[in-house]
Structure formats: C-alpha cells, structure tokens
Chimera marker file (.cmm) of the C-alpha trace (Angstrom):
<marker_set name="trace">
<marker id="1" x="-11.256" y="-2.929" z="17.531" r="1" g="1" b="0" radius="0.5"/>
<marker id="2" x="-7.816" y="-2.568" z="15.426" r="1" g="1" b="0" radius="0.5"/>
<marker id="3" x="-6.859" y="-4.787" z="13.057" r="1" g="1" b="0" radius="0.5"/>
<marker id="4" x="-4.251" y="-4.981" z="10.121" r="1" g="1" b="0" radius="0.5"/>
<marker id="5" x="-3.989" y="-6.563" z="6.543" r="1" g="1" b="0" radius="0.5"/>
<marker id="6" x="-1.004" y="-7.337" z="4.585" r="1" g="1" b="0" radius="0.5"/>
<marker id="7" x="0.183" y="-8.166" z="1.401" r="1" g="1" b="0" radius="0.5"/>
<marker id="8" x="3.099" y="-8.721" z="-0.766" r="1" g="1" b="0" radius="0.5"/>
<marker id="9" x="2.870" y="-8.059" z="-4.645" r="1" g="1" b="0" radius="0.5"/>
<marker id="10" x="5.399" y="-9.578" z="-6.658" r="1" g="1" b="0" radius="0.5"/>
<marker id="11" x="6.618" y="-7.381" z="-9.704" r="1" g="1" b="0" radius="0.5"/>
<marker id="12" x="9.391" y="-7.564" z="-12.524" r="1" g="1" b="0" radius="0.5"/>
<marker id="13" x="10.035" y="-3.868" z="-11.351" r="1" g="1" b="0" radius="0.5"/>
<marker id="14" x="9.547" y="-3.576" z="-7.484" r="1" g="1" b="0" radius="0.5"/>
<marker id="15" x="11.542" y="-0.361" z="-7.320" r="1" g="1" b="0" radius="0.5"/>
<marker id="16" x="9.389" y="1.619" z="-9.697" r="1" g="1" b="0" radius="0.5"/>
<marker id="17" x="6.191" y="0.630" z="-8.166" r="1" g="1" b="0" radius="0.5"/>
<marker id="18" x="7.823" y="1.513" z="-4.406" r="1" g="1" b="0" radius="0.5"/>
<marker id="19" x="8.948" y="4.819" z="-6.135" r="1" g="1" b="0" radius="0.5"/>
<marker id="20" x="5.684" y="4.963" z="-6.942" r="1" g="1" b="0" radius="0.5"/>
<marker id="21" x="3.886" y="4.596" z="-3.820" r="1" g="1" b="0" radius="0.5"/>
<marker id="22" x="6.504" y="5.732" z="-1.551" r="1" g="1" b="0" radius="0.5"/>
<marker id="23" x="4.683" y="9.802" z="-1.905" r="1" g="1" b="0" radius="0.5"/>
<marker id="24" x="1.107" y="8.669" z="-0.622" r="1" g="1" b="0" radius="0.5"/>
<marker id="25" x="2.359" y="6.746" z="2.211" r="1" g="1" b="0" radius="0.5"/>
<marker id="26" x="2.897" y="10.658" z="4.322" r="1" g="1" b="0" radius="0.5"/>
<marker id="27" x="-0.395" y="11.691" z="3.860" r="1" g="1" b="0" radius="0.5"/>
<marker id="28" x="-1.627" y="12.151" z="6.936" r="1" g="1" b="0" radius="0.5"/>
<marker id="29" x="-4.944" y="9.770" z="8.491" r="1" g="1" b="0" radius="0.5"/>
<marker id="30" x="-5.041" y="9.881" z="11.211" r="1" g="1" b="0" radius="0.5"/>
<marker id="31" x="-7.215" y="6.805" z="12.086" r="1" g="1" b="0" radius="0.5"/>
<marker id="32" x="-4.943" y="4.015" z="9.770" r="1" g="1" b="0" radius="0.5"/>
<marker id="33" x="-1.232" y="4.324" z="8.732" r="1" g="1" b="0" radius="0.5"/>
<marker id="34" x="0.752" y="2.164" z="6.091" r="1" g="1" b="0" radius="0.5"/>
<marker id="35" x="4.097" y="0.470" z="6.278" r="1" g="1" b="0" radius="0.5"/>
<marker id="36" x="5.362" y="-0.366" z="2.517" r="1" g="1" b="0" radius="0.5"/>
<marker id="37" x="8.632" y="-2.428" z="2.240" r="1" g="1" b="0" radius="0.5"/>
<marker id="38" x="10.604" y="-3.302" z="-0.931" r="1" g="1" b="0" radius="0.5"/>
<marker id="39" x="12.264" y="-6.291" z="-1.290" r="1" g="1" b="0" radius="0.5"/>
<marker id="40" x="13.644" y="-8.285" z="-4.033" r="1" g="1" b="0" radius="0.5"/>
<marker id="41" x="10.812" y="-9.178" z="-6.129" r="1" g="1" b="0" radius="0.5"/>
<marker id="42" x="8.317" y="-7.863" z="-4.346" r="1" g="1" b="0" radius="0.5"/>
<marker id="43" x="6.377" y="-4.590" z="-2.653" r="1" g="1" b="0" radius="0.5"/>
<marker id="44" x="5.275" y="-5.351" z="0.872" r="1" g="1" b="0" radius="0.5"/>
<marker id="45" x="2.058" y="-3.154" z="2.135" r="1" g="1" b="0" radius="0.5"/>
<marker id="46" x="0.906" y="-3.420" z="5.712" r="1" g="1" b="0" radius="0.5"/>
<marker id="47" x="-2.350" y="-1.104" z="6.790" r="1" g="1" b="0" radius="0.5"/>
<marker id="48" x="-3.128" y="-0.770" z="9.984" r="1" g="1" b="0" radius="0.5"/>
<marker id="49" x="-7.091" y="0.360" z="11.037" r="1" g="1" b="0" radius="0.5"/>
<marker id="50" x="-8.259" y="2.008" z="14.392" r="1" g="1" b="0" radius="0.5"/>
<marker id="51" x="-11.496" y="0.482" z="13.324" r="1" g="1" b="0" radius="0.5"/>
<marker id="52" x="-13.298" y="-1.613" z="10.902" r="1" g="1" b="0" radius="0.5"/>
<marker id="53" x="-14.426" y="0.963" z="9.127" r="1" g="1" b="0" radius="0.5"/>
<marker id="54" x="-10.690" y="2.817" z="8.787" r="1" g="1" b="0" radius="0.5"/>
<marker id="55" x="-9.252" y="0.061" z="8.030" r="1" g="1" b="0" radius="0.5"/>
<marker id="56" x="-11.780" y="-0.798" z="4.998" r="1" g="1" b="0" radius="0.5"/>
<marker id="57" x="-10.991" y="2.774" z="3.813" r="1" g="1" b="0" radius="0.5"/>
<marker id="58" x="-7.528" y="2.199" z="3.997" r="1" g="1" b="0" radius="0.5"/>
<marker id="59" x="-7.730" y="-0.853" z="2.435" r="1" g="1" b="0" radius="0.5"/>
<marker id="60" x="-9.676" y="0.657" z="-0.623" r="1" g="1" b="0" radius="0.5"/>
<marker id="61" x="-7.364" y="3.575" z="-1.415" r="1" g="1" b="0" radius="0.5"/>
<marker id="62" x="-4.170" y="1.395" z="-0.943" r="1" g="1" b="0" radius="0.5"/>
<marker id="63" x="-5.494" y="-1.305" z="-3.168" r="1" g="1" b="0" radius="0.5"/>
<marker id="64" x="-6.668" y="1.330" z="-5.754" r="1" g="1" b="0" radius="0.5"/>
<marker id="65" x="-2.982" y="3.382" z="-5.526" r="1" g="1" b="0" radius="0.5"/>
<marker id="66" x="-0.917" y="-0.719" z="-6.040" r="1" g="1" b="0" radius="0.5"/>
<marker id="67" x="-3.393" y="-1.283" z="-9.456" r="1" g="1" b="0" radius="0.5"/>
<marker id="68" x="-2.772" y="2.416" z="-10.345" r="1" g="1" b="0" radius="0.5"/>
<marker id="69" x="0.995" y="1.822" z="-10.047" r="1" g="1" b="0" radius="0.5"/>
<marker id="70" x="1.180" y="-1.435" z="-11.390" r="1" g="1" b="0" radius="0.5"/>
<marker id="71" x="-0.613" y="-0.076" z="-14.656" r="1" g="1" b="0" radius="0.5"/>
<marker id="72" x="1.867" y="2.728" z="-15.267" r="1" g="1" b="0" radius="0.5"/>
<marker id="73" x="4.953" y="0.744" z="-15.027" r="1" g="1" b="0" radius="0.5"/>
<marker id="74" x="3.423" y="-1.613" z="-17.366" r="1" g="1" b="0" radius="0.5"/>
<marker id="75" x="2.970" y="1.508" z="-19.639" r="1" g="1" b="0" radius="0.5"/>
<link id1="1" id2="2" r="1" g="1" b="0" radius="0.2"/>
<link id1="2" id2="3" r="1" g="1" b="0" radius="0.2"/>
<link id1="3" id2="4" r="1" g="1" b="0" radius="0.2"/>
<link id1="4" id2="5" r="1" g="1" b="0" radius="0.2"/>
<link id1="5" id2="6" r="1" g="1" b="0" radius="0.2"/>
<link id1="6" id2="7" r="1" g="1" b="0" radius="0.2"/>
<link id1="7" id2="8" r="1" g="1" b="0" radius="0.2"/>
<link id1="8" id2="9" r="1" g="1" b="0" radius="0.2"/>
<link id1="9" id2="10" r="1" g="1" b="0" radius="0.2"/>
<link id1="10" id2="11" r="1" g="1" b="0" radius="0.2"/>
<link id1="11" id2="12" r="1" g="1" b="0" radius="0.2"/>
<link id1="12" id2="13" r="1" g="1" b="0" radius="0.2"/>
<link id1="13" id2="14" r="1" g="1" b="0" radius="0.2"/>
<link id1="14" id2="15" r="1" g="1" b="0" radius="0.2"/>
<link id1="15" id2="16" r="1" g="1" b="0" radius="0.2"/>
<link id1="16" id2="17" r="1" g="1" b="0" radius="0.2"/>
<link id1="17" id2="18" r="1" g="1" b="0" radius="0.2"/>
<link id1="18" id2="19" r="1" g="1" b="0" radius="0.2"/>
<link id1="19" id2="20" r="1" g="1" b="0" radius="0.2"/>
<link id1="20" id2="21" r="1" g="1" b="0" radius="0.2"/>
<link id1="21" id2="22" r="1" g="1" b="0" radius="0.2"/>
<link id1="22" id2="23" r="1" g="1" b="0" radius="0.2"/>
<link id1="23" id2="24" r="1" g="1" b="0" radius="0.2"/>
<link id1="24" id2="25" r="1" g="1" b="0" radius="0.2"/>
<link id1="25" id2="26" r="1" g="1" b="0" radius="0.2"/>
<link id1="26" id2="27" r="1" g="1" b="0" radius="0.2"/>
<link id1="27" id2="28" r="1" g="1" b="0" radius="0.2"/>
<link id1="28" id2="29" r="1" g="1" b="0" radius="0.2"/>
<link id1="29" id2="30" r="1" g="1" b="0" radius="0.2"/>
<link id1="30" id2="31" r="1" g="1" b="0" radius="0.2"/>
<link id1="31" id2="32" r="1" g="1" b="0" radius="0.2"/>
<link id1="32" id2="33" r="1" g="1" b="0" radius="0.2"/>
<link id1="33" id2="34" r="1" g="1" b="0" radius="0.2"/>
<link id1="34" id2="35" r="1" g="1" b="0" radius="0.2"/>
<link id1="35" id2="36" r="1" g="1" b="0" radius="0.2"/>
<link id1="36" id2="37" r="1" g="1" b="0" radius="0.2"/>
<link id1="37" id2="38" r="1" g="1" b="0" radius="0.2"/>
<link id1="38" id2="39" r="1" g="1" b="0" radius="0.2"/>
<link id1="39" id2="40" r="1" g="1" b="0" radius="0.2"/>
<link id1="40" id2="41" r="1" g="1" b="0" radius="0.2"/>
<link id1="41" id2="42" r="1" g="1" b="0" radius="0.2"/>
<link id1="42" id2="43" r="1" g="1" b="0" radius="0.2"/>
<link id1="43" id2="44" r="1" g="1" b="0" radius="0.2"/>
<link id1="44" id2="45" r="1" g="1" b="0" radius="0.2"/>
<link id1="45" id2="46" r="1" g="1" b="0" radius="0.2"/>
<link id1="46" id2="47" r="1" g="1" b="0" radius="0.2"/>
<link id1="47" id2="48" r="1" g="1" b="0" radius="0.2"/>
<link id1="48" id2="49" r="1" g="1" b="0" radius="0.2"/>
<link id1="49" id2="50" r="1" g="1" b="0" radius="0.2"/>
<link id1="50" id2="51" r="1" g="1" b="0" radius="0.2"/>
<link id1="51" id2="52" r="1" g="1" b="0" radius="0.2"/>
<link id1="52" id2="53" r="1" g="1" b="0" radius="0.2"/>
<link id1="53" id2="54" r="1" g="1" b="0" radius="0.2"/>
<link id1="54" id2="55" r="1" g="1" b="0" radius="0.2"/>
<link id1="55" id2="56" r="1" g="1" b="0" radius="0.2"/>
<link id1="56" id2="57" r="1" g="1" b="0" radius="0.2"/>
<link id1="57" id2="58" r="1" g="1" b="0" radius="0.2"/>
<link id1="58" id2="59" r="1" g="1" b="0" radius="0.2"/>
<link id1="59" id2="60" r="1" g="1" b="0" radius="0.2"/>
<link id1="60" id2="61" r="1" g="1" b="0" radius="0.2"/>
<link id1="61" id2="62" r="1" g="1" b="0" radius="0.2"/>
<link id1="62" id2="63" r="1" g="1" b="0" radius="0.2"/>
<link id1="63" id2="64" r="1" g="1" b="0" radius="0.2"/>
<link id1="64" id2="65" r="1" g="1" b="0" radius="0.2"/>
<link id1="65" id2="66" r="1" g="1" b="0" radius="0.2"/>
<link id1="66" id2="67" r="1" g="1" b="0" radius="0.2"/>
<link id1="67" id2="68" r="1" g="1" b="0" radius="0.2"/>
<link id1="68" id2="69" r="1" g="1" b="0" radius="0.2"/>
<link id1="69" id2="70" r="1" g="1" b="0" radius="0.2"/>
<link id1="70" id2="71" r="1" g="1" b="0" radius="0.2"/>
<link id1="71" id2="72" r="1" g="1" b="0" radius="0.2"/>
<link id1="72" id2="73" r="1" g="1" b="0" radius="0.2"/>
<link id1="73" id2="74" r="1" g="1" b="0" radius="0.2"/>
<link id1="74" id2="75" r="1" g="1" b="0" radius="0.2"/>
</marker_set>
C-alpha cells in the first residue's frame, strides 16, 4: 500500500530553508522519494512511501531535516 503526505511551511526566508534542503532530497531510498517546491512564502514537501512503514521513515527524517533548517536560519 503507497501513500503520500504533504505539507507546506511558511517562512520569512523560504529560499534559505530550500537551499537548505535542496542537498538531502538526492540521497538515494529507494522505497520513498521527496518532491520539495519553493514558492513565495512558503517550502512545499511531498513524500511519497512504497509502504507504511517507508513512508513513516520518510516522514521522520524529512520532518527532522525542515526543524533542523528552520533552526539555522533563525540563527
């Protein structure tokens, strides 16, 4: 069973935090990938899981890597 999460974090500086995240986002899994967006505003972060149990991987990393990021610009 697949299944996919996404969320949009709204920053002052959205380009710092992409610049940020924008390295991890080629490591290679190969059972859940990431699509991250910038916008105005905003970092979008979609994670896609094979399985439940990718997926909750993927999901704790990415969410760990954002609060990471978010710290550091706030630095």
């Amino acid at each position: 069973m697949k299944g996919t999460a996404e969320f949009v974090f709204e920053t002052k500086e959205p380009l710092m935090v992409y610049r940020a995240l924008a390295p991890e986002r080629d490591d290679e899994v190969h059972r859940s990938g990431i699509d991250l967006s910038l916008s105005e505003g905003s970092i979008g972060l979609k994670i896609h899981g094979d399985d439940p149990a990718s997926l909750r991987a993927a999901l704790n990393t990415w969410i760990r890597l954002v609060k990471i990021a978010f710290e550091m610009v706030d630095v």
